[in-house]
N, C-alpha and C positions, 0 to 999 in steps of 0.2 A: 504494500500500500504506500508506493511514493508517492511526492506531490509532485504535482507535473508544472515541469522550469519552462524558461522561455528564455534566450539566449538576445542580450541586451546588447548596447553601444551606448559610449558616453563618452563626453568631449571637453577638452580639458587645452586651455591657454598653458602653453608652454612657458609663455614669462611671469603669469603670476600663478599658475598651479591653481588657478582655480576652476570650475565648471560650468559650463554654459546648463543657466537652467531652460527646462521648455518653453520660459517664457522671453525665450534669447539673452538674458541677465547674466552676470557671474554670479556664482556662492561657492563659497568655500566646502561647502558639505558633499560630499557624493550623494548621500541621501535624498539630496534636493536635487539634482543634476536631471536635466531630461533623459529620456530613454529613447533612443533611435531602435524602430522596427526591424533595421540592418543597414553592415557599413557603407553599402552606396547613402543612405540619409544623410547618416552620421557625416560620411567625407562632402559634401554640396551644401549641409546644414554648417558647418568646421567652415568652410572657405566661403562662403556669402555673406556670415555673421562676426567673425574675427579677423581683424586685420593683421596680425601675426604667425606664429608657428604653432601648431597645435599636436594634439596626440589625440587619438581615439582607442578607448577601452574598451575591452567585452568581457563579459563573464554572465551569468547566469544567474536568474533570480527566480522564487515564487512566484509562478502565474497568480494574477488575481485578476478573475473573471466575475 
């Protein structure tokens, strides 16, 4: 009986290490950070919305449906 994951993306300003939230904003928090549906998003969401270098992360979270 596992919980069924869902394999995330999240975007992260290379100079100040913080997160782009869904609501295009920075925060510090991963918590808060938008979740991209996948890394094509994640990379045209990164390069439309930040004017510098960025990183995109993935891992794995609780689906909540």
């Amino acid at each position: 009986m596992g919980r069924d994951l869902r394999q995330v993306w999240v975007i992260q300003d290379k100079r100040s290490g913080m997160f782009l939230h869904l609501d295009l904003y920075l925060t510090r928090s991963l918590k808060e950070a938008g979740r991209a549906p996948d890394p094509l998003c994640a990379q045209e969401t990164a390069r439309l919305n930040l004017s510098g270098p960025f990183e995109i992360h993935t891992f794995w979270e609780p689906r909540v449906d």
